[in-house]
C-alpha positions as CSV (number, residue, x, y, z in Angstrom):
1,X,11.0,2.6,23.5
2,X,7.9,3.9,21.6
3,X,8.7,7.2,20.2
4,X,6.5,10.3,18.8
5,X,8.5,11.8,15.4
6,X,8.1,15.2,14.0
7,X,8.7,16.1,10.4
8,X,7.8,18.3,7.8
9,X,6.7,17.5,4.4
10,X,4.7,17.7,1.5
11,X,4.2,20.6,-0.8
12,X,3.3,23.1,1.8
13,X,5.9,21.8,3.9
14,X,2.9,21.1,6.6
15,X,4.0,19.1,10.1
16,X,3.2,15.7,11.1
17,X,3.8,13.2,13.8
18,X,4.2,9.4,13.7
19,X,3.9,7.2,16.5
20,X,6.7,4.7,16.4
21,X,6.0,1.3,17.9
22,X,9.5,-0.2,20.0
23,X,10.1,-2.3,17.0
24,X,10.3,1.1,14.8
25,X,7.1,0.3,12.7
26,X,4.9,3.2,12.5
27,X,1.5,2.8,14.3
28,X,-0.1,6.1,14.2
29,X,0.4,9.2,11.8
30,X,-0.8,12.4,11.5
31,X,-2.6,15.1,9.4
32,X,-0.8,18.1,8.5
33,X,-0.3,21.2,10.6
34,X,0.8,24.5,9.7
35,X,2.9,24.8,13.1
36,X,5.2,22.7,14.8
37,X,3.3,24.1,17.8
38,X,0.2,22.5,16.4
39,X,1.7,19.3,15.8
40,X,2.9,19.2,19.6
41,X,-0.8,19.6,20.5
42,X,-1.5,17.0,18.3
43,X,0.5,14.8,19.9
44,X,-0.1,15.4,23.5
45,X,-4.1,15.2,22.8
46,X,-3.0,11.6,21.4
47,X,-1.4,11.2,24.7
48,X,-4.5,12.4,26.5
49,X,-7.2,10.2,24.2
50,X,-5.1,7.1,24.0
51,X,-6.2,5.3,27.4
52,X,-10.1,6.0,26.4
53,X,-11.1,3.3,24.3
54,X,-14.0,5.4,23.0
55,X,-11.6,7.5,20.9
56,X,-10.9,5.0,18.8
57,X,-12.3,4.5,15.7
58,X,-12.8,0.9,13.3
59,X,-13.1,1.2,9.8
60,X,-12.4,-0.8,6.6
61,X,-11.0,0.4,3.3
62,X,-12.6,-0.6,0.2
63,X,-9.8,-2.9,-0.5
64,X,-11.2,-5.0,2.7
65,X,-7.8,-3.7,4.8
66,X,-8.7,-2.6,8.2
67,X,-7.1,0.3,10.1
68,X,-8.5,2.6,12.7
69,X,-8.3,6.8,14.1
70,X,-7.9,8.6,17.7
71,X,-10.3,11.2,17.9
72,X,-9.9,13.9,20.2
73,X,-12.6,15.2,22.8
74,X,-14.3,17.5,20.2
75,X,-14.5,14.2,17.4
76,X,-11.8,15.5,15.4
77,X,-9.3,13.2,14.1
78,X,-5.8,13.4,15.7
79,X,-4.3,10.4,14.1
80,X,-4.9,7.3,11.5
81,X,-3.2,4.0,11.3
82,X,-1.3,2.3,8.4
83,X,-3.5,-0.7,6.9
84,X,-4.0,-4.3,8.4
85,X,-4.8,-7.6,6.5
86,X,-6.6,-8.8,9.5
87,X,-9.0,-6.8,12.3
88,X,-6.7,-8.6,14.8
89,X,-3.8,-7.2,13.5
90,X,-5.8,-3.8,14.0
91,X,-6.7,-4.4,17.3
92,X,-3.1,-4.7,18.2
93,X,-2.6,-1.6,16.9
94,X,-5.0,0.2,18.9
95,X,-3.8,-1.9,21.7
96,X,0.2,-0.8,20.8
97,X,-1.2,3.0,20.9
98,X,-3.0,2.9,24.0
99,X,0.1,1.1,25.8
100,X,2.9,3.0,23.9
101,X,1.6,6.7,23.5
102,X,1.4,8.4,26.9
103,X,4.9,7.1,27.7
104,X,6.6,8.0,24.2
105,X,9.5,10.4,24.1
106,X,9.0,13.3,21.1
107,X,11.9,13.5,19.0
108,X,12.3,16.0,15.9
109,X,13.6,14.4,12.8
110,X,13.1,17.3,10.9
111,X,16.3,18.1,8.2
């Protein structure tokens, strides 16, 4: 089952979530927060934008890999994906997050 994982890290020791697909792979990550109350939010506005398919955001890296973002209500970004070779592979992404997220247990894998 699809799970939502919070951790700390980096040098301020800032919260993030990651969006684990059923097969473990990671399909959506976070920014940093300086609460693990923020992060929650962060996570249950993914819940809440994931079945609009306007929240989500196409791009392409300058290395021609594609990936895309969740946005929240007020257009801020809640969450980016790791890089695709192809814009299918993208596309499944999205598709993974919009199935996966508003069903996903929260577990804290902090150490």
């Amino acid at each position: 089952m699809a799970k939502f994982e919070v951790y700390q890290s980096g040098k301020k020791n800032e919260f993030r979530f990651r969006l684990k697909a059923d097969n473990g792979q990671t399909i959506l990550s976070s920014e940093g927060y300086t609460s693990k109350a923020a992060c929650l939010n962060g996570i249950e506005s993914v819940k809440k934008n994931a079945a609009d398919p306007k929240r989500f955001a196409k791009t392409q890296t300058p290395s021609k890999m594609f990936r895309f973002s969740i946005t929240a209500a007020n257009s801020q970004i809640i969450g980016t994906s790791q890089n695709y070779k192809t814009e299918s592979g993208r596309d499944n992404g999205i598709e993974s997050v919009k199935r996966n997220a508003g069903k996903a247990d929260v577990k804290d894998v902090r150490k």
